[in-house]
C-alpha positions as semicolon CSV with decimal commas, in nm:
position;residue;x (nm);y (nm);z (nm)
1;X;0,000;0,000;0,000
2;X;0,278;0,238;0,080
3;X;0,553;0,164;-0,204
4;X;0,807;0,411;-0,179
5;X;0,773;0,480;0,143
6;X;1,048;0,251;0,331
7;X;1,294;0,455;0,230
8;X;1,164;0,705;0,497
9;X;1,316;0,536;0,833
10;X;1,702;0,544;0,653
11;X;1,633;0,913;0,605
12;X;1,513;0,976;0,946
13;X;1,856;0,789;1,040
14;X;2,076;0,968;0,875
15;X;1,910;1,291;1,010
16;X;1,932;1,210;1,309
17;X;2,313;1,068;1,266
18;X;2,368;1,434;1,105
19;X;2,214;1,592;1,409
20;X;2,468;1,368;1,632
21;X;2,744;1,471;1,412
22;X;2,636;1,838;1,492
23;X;2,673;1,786;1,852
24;X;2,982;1,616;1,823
25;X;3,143;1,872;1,643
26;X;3,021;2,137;1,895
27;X;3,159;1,958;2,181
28;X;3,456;1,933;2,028
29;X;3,486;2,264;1,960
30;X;3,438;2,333;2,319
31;X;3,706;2,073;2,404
32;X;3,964;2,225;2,196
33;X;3,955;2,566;2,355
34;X;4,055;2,320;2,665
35;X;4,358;2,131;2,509
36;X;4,671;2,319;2,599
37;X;4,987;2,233;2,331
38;X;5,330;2,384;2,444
39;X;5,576;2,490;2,201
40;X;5,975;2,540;2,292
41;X;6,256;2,724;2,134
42;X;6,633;2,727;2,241
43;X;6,628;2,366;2,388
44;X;6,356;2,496;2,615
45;X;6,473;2,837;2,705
46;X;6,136;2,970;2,578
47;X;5,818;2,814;2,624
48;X;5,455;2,922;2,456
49;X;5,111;2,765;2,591
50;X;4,851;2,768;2,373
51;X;4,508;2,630;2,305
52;X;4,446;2,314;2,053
53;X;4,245;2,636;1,909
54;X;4,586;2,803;1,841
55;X;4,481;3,107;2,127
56;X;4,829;3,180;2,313
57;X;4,781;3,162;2,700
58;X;5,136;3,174;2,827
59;X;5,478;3,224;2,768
60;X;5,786;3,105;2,979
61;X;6,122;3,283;2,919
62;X;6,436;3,125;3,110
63;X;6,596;3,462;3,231
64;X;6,909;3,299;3,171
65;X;6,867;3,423;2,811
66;X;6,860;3,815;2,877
67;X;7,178;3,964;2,803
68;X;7,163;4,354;2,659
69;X;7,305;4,228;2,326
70;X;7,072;3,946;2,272
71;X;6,766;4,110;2,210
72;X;6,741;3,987;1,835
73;X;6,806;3,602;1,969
74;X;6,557;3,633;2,223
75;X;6,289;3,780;2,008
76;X;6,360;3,497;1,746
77;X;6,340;3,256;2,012
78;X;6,003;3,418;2,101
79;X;5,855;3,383;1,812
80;X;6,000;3,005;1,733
81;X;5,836;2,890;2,044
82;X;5,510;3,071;1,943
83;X;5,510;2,901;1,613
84;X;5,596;2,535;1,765
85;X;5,306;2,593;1,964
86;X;5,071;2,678;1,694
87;X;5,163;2,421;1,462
88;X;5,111;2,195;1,796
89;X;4,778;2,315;1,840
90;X;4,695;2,256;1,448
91;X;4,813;1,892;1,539
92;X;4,613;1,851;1,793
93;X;4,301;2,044;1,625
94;X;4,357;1,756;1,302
95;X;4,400;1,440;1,554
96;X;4,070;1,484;1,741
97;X;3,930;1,560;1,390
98;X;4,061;1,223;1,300
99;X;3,894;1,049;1,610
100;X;3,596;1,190;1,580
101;X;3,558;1,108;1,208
102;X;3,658;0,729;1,318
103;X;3,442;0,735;1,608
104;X;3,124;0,805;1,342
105;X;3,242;0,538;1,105
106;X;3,320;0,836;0,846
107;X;3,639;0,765;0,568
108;X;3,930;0,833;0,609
109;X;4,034;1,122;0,477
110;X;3,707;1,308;0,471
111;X;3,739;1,678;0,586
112;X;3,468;1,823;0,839
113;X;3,443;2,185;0,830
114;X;3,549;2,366;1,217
């Protein structure tokens, strides 16, 4: 009587696998802001915090490094931690990415939008 019509439960699946996906990728958002990456420089003479979102919350500086005529090192060092740490955090960003798309039995490969 209702030809046609079976393929209506596999579409209310899939919305409501899209609508755990969506909540998913919220929480994940959330969680990233809480992953903290560190980045070093100068065999650890300068350290930079970040989030897995890439926001910088710290930076550790090993006064050992500031002498008058290093200012140039010490900025480069600076800004070599900071980049460790952000390329870190995009890491860390991609490898929950990863595990989520495993977790929901996606392919490999296949790129979510953040």
């Amino acid at each position: 009587m209702f030809k046609g019509m079976s393929g209506l439960g596999d579409m209310a699946k899939m919305m409501k696998q899209a609508q755990d996906m969506q909540g998913k990728m919220a929480q994940m958002q959330d969680d990233l802001h809480n992953l903290m990456v560190e980045g070093q420089s100068g065999a650890g003479l300068v350290k930079a915090t970040a989030t897995a979102k890439g926001e910088l919350k710290g930076l550790d500086i090993d006064p050992s490094i500031f002498n008058g005529d290093d200012k140039e090192v010490v900025e480069d060092l600076i800004l070599a931690a900071i980049k460790d740490a952000q390329q870190k955090a995009n890491d860390r960003a991609a490898a929950e990415m990863q595990k989520m798309t495993e977790d929901l039995g996606l392919p490999p490969g296949m790129n979510l939008p953040f």
